[in-house]
Every structure is written in C-alpha cells, then in structure tokens.
C-alpha atoms as one frame of an Amber mdcrd trajectory, in Angstrom:
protein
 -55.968 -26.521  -3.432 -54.570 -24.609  -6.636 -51.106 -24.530  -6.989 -49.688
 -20.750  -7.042 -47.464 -19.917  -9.781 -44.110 -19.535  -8.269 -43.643 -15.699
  -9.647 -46.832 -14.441  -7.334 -45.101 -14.499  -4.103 -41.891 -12.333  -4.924
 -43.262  -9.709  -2.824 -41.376  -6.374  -4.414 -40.995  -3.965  -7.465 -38.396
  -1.999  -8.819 -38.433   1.423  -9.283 -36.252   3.192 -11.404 -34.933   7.124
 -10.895 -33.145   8.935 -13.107 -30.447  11.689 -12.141 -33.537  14.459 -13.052
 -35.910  13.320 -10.813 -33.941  12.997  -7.707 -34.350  16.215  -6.681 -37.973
  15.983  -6.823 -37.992  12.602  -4.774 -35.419  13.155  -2.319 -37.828  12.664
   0.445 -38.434   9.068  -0.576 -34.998   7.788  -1.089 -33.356   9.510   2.016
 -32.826   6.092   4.252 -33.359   3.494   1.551 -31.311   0.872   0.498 -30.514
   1.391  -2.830 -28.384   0.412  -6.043 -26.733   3.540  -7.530 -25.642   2.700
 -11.364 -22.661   5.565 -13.031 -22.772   6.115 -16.588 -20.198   3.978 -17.495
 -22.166   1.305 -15.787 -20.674   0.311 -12.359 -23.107  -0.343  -9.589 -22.789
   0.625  -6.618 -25.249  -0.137  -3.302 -25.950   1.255  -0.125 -27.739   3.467
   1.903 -29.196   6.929   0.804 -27.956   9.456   3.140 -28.851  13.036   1.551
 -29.926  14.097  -1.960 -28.353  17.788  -2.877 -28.886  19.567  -5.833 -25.423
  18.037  -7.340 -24.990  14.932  -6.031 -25.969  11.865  -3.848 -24.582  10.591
  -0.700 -24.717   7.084   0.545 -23.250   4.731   2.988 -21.941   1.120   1.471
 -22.287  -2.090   3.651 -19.048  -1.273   5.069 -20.213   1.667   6.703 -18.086
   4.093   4.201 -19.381   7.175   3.120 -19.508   7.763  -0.929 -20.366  10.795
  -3.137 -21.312  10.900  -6.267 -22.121  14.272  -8.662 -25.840  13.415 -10.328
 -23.756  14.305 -13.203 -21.639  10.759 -12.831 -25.326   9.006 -12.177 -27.674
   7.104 -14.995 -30.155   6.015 -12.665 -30.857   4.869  -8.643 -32.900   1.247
  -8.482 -35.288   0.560  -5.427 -37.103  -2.369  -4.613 -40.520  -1.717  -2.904
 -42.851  -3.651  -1.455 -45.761  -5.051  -3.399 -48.964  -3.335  -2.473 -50.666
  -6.477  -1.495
C-alpha cells in the first residue's frame, strides 16, 4: 500500500475576507468560528454573531460579546472543510 503524503489528510482551507466583502457574505459567516485580524494586527477569535453595515459582532471563547467597526478590520480568516 502507498504511503500518503502527510499534507493530504489536513482536511480544511482558509478563506480570507476582507472588510469590503463582508457585507456581501454576511450570510456565510453569521455562526462561524472565525479569526478576526485589526489593522494594527491583533487577532482576535470567536464566533460571528451579526454582520451590519459598520461593523462585526462576535462572541470570544469566554462567552463575551465584542464589536468591532469594519473600519478597525483588515480581514476575517475561516477554515472550511475540504470538498472531498
């Protein structure tokens, strides 16, 4: 039996948003986990809660709520699952 190159079993991808486009996908990201990265590049993760039109809502693993204006926001990171 081949041996399977250790990188083909990972089993997700990342997708990247930026602040622009969250509006358009707020469906998606409403109830994902998610890491939330500022503009002067802290990271913060949680839960997506509710996308507005100037800013983004999410609960942290300590169950506190957090806003932040899409101003304030370089990009959201997802992991998905791999299609296969």
């Amino acid at each position: 039996m081949p041996v399977r190159p250790y990188f083909c079993g990972m089993g997700k991808r990342q997708r990247r948003y930026r602040a622009a486009e969250l509006a358009q996908q707020a469906a998606a990201l409403v109830g994902r986990e998610a890491d939330l990265v500022t503009r002067q590049g802290t990271a913060w993760h949680g839960r997506i809660t509710a996308v507005g039109p100037a800013s983004i809502e999410w609960i942290d693993l300590r169950h506190h709520r957090k806003t932040l204006p899409l101003s304030e926001l370089e990009e959201v990171v997802i992991d998905w699952p791999h299609p296969h």
